[in-house]
C-alpha positions as CSV (number, residue, x, y, z in Angstrom):
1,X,0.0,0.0,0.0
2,X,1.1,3.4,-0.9
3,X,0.7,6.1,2.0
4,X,0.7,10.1,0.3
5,X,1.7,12.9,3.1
6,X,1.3,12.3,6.2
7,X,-2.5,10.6,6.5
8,X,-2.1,8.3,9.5
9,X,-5.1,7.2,10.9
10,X,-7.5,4.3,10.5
11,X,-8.3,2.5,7.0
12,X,-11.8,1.3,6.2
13,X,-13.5,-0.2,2.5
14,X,-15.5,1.2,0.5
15,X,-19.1,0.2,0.5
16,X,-19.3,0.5,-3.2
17,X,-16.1,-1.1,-4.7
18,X,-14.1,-2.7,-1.5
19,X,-11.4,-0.9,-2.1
20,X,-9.3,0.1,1.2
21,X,-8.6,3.7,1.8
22,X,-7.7,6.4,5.1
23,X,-11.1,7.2,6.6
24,X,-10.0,10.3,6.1
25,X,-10.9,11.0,2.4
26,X,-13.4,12.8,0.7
27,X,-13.9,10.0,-1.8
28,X,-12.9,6.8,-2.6
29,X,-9.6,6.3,-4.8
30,X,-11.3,2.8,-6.3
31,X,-14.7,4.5,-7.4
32,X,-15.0,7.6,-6.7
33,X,-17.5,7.8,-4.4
34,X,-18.2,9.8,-1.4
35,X,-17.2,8.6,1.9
36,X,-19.2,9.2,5.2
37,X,-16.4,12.0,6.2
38,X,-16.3,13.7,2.5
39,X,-19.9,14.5,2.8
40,X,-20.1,17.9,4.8
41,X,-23.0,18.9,6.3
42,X,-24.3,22.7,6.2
43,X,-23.5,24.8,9.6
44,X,-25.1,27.2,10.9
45,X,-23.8,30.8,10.5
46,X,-22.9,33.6,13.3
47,X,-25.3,31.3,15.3
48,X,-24.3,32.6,18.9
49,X,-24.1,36.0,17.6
50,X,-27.6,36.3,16.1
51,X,-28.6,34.8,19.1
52,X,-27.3,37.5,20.9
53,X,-28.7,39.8,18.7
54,X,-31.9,38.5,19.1
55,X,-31.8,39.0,22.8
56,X,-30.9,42.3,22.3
57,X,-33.4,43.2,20.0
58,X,-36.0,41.1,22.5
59,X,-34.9,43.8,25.6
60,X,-34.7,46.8,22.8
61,X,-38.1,46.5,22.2
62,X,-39.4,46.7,25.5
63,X,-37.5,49.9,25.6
64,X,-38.7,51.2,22.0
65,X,-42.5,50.3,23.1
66,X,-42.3,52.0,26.0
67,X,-40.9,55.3,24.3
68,X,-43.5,55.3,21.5
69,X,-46.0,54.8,24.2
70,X,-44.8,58.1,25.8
71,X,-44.7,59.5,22.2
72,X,-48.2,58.4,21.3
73,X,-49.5,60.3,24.2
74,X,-47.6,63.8,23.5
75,X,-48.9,63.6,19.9
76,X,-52.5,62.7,21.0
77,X,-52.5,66.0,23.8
78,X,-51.3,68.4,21.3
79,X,-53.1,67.2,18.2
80,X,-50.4,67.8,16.5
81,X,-50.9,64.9,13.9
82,X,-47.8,63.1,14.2
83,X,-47.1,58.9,13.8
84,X,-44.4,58.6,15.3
85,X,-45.6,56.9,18.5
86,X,-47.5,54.4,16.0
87,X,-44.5,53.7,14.0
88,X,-42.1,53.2,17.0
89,X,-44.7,50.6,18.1
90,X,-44.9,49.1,14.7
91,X,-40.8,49.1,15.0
92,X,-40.7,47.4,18.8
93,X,-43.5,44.7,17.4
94,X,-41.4,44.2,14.0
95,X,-38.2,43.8,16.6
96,X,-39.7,41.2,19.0
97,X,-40.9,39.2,16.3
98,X,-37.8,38.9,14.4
99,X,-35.9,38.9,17.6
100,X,-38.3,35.8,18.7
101,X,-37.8,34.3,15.2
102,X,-33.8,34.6,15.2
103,X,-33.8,33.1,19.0
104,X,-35.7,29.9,17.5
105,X,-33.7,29.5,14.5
106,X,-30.2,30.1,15.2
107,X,-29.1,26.7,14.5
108,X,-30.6,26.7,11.1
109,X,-29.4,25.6,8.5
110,X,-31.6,26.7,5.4
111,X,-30.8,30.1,4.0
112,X,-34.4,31.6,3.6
113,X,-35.0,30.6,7.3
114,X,-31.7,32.4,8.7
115,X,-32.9,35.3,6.6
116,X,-36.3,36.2,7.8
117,X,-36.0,37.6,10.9
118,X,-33.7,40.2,8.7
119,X,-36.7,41.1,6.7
120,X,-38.8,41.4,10.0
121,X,-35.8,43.9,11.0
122,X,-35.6,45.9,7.8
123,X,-39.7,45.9,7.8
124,X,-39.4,47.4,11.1
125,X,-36.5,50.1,10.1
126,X,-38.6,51.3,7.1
127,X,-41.2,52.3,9.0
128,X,-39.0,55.1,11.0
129,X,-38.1,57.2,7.9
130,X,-39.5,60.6,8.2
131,X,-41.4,59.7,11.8
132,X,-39.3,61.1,14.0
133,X,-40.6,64.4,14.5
134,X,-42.0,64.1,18.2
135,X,-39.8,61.2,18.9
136,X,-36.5,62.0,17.9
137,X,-35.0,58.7,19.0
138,X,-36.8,56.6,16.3
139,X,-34.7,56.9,13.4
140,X,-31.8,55.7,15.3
141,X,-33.3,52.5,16.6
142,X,-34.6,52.5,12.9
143,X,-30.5,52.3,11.7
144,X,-30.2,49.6,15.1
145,X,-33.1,47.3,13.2
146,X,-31.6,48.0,9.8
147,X,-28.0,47.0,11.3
148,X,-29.4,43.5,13.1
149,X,-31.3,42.8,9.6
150,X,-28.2,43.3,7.6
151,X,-26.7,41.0,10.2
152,X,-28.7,38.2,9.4
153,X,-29.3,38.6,5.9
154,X,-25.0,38.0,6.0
155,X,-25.4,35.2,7.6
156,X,-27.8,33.5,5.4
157,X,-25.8,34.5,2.3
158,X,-22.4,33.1,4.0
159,X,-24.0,30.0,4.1
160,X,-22.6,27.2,2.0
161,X,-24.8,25.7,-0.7
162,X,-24.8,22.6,-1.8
């Protein structure tokens, strides 16, 4: 038997042809074929990181809601006509439910699925443009939604396809 490089380790046989090669090979030498360790599964992506983005975006909301609440009720006393308090509320719900989404799926492996709560995200982030007259805060956690989106539509597009 002839040994290339340094591949110590075990030998097994091919299930297709018998032929003996290093269990470390992608395929078999005889036939071709895939072997148990050549075929590579898909990984997750980033997965502890969107987790922690999801978290984030879970305890951000809280705080979002709680400002357009506040917001909601300065527009309503002075009648001045303004949306902001509805948007950032529309913005905390959009960032829960991606955040929610992103928590459950972070071991994913299918690109549309690692990619949805970013379209929850960037939903949420284009409903602050122009709303931030009585609630001058909004656009920014509009640009925080847009970042964590961009986050995970990365991810989902880093993953390998097979």
């Amino acid at each position: 038997m002839v040994v290339f490089g340094n591949l110590e380790g075990k030998l097994v046989f091919c299930k297709e042809c018998g032929k003996e090669y290093s269990e470390q090979a992608a395929f078999c030498p005889g036939c071709g074929s895939p072997t148990p360790n050549g075929q590579q599964e898909k990984k997750a992506v980033w997965s502890s990181g969107r987790l922690i983005i999801s978290v984030i975006s879970m305890v951000l909301c809280l705080l979002i809601l709680f400002q357009s609440c506040a917001a909601g009720i300065s527009n309503a006393l002075q009648d001045n006509g303004a949306t902001s308090g509805t948007s950032g509320m529309m913005l905390a719900f959009c960032m829960l439910l991606a955040g929610i989404i992103g928590a459950v799926t972070r071991k994913s492996k299918s690109q549309i699925v690692t990619m949805l709560p970013g379209a929850f995200y960037w939903f949420g982030s284009l409903m602050t443009f122009g709303t931030g007259s009585t609630y001058g805060d909004l656009p920014i956690w509009g640009g925080v939604s847009f970042f964590f989106g961009a986050v995970f539509v990365a991810a989902g597009l880093k993953m390998k396809k097979f």
